[in-house]
C-alpha positions in Angstrom: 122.8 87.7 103.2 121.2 86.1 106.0 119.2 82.9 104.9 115.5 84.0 103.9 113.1 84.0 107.1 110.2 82.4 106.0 109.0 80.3 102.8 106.8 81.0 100.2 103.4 79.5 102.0 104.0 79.4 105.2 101.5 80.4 108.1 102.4 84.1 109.7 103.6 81.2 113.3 106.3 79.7 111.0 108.2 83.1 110.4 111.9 83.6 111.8 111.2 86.9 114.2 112.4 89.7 114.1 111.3 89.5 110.4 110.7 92.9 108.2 106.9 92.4 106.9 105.1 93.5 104.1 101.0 93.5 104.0 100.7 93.0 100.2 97.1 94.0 100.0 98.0 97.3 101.6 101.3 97.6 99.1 99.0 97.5 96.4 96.4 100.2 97.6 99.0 102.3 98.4 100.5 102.2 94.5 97.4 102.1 92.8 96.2 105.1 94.6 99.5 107.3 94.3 99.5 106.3 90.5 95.5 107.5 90.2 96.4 110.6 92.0 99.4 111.4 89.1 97.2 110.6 86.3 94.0 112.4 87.9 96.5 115.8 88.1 98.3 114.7 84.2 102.2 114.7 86.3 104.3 112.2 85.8 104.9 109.9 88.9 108.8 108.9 89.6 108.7 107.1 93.3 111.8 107.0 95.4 113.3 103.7 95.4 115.8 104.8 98.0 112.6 103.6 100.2 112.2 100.2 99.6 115.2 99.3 97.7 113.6 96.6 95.9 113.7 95.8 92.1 110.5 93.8 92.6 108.3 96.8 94.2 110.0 99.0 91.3 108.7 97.3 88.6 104.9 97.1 90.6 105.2 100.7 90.7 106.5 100.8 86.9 104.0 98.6 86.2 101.0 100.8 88.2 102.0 103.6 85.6 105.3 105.3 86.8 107.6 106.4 84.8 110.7 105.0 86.4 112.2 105.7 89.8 114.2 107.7 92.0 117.5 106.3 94.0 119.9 108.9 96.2 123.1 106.5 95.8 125.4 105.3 92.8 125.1 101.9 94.3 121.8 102.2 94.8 121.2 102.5 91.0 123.6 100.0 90.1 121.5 97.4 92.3 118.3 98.1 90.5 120.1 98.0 87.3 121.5 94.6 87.7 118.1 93.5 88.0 116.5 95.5 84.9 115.4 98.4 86.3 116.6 100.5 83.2 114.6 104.0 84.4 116.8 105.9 86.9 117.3 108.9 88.2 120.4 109.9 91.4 118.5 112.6 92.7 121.7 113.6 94.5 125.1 115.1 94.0 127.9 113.0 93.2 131.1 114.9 93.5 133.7 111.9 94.1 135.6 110.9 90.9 135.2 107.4 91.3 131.6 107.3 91.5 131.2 109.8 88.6 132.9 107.3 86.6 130.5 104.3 87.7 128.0 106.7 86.8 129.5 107.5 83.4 129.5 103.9 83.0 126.2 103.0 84.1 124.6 105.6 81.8 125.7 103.4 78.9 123.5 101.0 80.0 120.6 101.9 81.3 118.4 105.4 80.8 120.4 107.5 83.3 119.6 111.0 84.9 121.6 112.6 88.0 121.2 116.0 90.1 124.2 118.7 90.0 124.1 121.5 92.2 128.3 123.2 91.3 130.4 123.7 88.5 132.6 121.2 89.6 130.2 118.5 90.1 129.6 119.4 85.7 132.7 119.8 85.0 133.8 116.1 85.8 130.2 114.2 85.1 131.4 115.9 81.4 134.6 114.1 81.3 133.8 111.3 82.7 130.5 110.3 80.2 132.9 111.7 77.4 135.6 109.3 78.4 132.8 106.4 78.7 130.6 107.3 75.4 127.9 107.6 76.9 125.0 110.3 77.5 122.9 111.5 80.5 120.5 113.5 81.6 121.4 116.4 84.3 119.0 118.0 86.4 120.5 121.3 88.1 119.6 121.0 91.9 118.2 124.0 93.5 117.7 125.1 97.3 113.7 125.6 97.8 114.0 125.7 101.6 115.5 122.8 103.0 118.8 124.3 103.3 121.3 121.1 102.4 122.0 121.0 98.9 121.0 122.9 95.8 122.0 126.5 94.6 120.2 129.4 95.2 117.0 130.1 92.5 119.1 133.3 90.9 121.9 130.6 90.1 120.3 127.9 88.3 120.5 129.7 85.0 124.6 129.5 85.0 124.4 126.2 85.7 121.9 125.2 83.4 124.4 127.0 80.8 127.3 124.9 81.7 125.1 121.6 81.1 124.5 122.7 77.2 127.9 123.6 76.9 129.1 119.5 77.1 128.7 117.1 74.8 127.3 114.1 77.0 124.9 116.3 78.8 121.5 116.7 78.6 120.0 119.2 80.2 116.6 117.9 81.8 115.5 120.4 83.8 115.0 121.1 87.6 115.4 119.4 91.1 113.2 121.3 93.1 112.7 118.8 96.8 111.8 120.4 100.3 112.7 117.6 102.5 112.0 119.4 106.0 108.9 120.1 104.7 107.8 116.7 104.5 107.3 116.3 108.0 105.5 119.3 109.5 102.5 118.2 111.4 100.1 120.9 110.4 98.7 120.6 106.6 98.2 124.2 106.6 102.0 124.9 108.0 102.8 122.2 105.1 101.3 124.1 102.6 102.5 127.4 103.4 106.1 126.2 103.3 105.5 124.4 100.0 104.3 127.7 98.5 107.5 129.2 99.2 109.1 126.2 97.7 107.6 126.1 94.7 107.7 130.4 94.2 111.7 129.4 94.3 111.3 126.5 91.8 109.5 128.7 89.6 112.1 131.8 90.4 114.7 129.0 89.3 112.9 127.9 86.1 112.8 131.7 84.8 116.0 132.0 85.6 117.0 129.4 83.3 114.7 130.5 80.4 116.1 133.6 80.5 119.6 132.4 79.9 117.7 130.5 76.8 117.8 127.5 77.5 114.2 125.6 77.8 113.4 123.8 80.9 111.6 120.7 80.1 110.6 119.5 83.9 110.7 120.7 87.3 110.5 117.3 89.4 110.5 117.2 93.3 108.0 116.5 96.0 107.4 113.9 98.6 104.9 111.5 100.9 104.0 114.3 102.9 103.9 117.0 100.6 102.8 115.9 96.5 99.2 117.3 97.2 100.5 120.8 97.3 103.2 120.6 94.2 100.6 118.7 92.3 98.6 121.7 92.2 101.3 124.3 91.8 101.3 124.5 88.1 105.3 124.0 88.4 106.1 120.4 89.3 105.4 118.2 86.2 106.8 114.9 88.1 106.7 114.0 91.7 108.8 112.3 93.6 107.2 110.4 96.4 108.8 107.2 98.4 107.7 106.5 101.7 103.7 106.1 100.9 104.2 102.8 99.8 104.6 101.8 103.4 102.9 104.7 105.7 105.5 104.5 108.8 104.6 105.9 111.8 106.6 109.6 111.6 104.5 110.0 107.9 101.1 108.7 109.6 101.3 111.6 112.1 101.1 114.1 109.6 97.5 116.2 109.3 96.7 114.6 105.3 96.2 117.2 102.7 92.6 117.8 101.9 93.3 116.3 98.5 95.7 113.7 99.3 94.8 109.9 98.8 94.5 107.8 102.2 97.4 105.3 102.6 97.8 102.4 105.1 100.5 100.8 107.0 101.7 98.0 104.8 105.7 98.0 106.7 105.7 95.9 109.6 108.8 94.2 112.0 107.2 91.1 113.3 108.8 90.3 116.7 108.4 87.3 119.2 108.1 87.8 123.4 111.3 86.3 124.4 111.3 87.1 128.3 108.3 88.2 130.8 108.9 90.0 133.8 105.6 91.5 136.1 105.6 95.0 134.6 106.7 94.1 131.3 107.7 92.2 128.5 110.7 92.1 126.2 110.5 91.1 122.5 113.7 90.0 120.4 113.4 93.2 118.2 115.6 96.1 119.5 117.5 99.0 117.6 119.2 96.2 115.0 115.6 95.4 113.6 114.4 99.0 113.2 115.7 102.6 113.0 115.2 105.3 115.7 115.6 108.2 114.2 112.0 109.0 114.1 111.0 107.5 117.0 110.3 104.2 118.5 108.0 101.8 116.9 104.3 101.5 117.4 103.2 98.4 118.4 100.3 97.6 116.3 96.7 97.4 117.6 97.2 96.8 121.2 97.5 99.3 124.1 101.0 98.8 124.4 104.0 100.9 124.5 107.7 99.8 123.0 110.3 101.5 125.5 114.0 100.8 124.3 115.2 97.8 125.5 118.9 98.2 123.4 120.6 96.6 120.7 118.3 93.3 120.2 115.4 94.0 123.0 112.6 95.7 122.8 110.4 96.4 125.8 106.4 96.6 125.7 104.4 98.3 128.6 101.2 98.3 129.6 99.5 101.6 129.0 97.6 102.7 132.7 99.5 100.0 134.4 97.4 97.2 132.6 99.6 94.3 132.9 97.0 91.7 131.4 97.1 93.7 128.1 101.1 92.7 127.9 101.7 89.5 125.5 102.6 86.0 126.6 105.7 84.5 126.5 106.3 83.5 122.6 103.4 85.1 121.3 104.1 87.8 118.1 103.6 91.1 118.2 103.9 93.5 115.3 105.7 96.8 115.1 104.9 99.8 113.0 108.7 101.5 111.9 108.7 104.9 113.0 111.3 105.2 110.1 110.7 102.9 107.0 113.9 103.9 104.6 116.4 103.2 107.1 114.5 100.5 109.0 114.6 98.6 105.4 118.4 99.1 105.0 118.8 96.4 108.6 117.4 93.8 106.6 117.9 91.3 103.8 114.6 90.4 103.1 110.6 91.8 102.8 108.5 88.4 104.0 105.1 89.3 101.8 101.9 88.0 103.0 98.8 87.7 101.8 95.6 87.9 103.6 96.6 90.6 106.1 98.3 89.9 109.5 95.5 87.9 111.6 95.4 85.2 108.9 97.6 85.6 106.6 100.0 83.4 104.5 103.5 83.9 103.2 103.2 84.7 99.2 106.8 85.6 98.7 110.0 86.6 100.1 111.7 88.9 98.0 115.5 90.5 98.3 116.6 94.0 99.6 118.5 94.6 96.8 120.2 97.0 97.3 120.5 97.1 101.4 123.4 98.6 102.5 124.0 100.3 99.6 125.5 103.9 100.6 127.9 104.8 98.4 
């Protein structure tokens, strides 16, 4: 780990740039109005840690009323779970026999579910918690649209069958998650493809009761799409990560007519290192943020960020106004276009209180589980 870039009370001038930001006032909005959203439609609320990564906004969020969290990574769920985080689901496959085991083992400890999506996948989850002693709950993936993993709606009633059949196993229910829904623009176009995602998740479900077997939950959902499932009548839990922060690919998104209003909370806080006429270049390139989704926005000033590389970043003037560019070693700050993997560059989340005019430095808590892809 790097050492921490700031100190509990310091002034927003005294932090080490580029520095990964969080506006805890916003944070706080942002969870207490997801949680009041679950309770208003009576789901249960499991947020994606794979997010944030931090035991410390887990147990805010456990704390706001959820009923554990979500991770996509065995190491990512052994992180939390070193620091007490004893709620977790791998809402993933995990195929590899080495990571089953860690699984195995982990689900002696903590309260342990995982996703499963082939016979295979079963097959050796069974061994493996028989050879540890230990049980866990199995939730049978299925394919609602996004095309990556799952089996098809006809097929989760086999599955479901081979879960029963092992000691260890406890069948939980359904993963029903349409990732490449989550980022279509038009709420309407959003809707329409969650529709379809949920007719599959309910396809799925009687496919299971007709095999006999009960299916206790269907889970699933995300930021940009938990005001359609929570109306479907289906989804009993939702699964949203990324509306803790609001970055900028999420904030583009037409809002759902029921969906809660979140705010930007995720900042990069950079320093002008070099002025040229046209321009100037902050010491926050592609190492302080992920691209994936797009640049980042520079936050309330009429500014551009162009890429600059590896540890620049360049601001320009929109219409040419060069006396709207920052001076040299003033801070600007950076909304990610991509919070997860923007997150995963950095150690540590400087908190501040008070907002980011006049803020002060409450905290600095640990990415625990940065880096963590396996």
């Amino acid at each position: 780990m790097t050492p921490p870039p700031a100190r509990a009370g310091d002034p927003i001038e005294a932090i080490a740039t580029p520095a990964l930001v969080i506006d805890l006032d916003a944070l706080e909005r942002n969870i207490a109005r997801m949680a009041a959203f679950a309770r208003e439609y009576g789901l249960r609320l499991r947020p994606h840690a794979k997010t944030h990564k931090s035991a410390q906004i887990a147990r805010l969020q456990l704390a706001a009323g959820a009923v554990g969290v979500c991770v996509q990574k065995v190491s990512e769920a052994e992180a939390l779970a070193a620091q007490g985080i004893a709620d977790l689901y791998i809402s993933n496959e995990v195929i590899a026999e080495d990571r089953v085991a860690r699984v195995a083992a982990l689900a002696g400890r903590v309260r342990l579910a995982i996703a499963v999506d082939s016979a295979l996948g079963i097959d050796r989850l069974a061994r493996a918690v028989q050879a540890a002693g230990s049980t866990i709950d199995v939730f049978v993936e299925v394919d609602v649209g996004q095309g990556r993993c799952g089996v098809a709606p006809a097929g989760a009633g086999s599955l479901a069958r081979r879960v029963v059949s092992h000691a260890g196993l406890r069948f939980a229910g359904l993963q029903a998650y349409h990732g490449g829904a989550q980022h279509i623009r038009s709420s309407t176009e959003r809707e329409a493809a969650i529709r379809r995602a949920v007719a599959a998740a309910a396809a799925a479900r009687a496919a299971v009761t007709s095999a006999g077997i009960a299916c206790p939950l269907v889970t699933g959902a995300g930021s940009g799409s938990f005001a359609f499932e929570s109306a479907s009548g289906v989804h009993g839990e939702l699964q949203p990560g990324s509306y803790i922060f609001l970055d900028c690919d999420y904030a583009a998104n037409e809002a759902a007519p029921n969906a809660p209003a979140f705010e930007h909370a995720l900042f990069v806080l950079c320093r002008v290192m070099s002025r040229g006429a046209s321009h100037a270049v902050v010491d926050a390139g592609h190492k302080s943020h992920a691209i994936d989704s797009g640049p980042p926005a520079v936050w309330r000033r009429d500014l551009d960020y162009a890429n600059g590389g590896d540890e620049h970043g360049i601001l320009l003037a929109r219409g040419g106004n060069v006396d709207a560019l920052p001076a040299l070693d003033e801070i600007v700050w950076l909304v990610p276009g991509h919070c997860d993997p923007t997150v995963n560059l950095h150690d540590h989340y400087v908190c501040l209180r008070g907002g980011l005019d006049q803020g002060v430095v409450e905290a600095v808590w640990p990415v625990d589980a940065r880096g963590c892809v396996s």
